[in-house]
N, C-alpha and C positions, 0 to 999 in steps of 0.2 A: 236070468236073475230076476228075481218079483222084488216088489216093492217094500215086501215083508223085510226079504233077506239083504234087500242093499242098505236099510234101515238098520237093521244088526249089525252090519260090514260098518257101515259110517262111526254106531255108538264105539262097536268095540276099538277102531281106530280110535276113537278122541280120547276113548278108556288108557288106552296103552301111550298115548301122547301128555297126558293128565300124568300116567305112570311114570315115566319118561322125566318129564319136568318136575316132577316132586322127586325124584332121585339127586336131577342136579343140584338141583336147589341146598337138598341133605346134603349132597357132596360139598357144596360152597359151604354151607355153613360146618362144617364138620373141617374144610380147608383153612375158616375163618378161624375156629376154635382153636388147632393146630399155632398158628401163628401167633395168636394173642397167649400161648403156654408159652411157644416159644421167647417171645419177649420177656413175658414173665419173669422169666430161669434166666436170660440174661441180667434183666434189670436187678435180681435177688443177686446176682452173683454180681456185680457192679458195687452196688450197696455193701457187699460182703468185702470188697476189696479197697473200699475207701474206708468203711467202718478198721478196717486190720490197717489201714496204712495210719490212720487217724490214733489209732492204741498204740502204734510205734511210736510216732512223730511224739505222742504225750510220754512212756516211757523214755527218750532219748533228751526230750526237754527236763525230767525230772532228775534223772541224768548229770544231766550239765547243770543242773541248780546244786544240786548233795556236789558236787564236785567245786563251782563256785563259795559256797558255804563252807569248804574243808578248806581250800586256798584263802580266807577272810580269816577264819578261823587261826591260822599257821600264820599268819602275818601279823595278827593279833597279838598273840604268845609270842612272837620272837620281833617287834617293835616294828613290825612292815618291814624285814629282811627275809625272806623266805628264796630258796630258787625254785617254787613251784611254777610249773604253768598250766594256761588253759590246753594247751596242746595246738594252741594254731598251727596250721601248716599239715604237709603232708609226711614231715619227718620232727618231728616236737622235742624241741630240746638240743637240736643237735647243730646250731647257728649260735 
């Protein structure tokens, strides 16, 4: 081997090594990108499932307010004698 040709054998080594690590490199960051979507889609769907429980909890409060208001209402009109209730309990009305 001449000096010429060990000199081409060394560049193209470092060439295919250069090669090599700029691949990993891609790969890591293309692993990194993966994970930060990933997150993402959870985090969105997180947000999406407190946002919906949040729209319950406020229909269910408004709820129990129109329902409060019709029991004030009926006690009103009939001098505070009503037998409405709030529905406490797991069986309402029935004690």
């Amino acid at each position: 081997m001449t000096v010429v040709h060990g000199r081409e054998k060394v560049q193209a080594d470092l060439a295919k090594e250069g090669l090599r690590a700029k691949t990993q490199r891609e790969i890591a960051s293309a692993d990194s990108l993966a994970e930060n979507s990933r997150a993402q889609l959870k985090e969105m769907a997180e947000n999406r499932r407190t946002a919906d429980t949040n729209a319950t909890k406020l229909e269910i409060n408004a709820d129990d307010n129109m329902t409060a208001l019709s029991i004030a209402k009926a006690e009103i009109e009939n001098d505070d004698r009503t037998d409405l209730s709030t529905g406490d309990g797991i069986n309402p009305g029935s004690g």
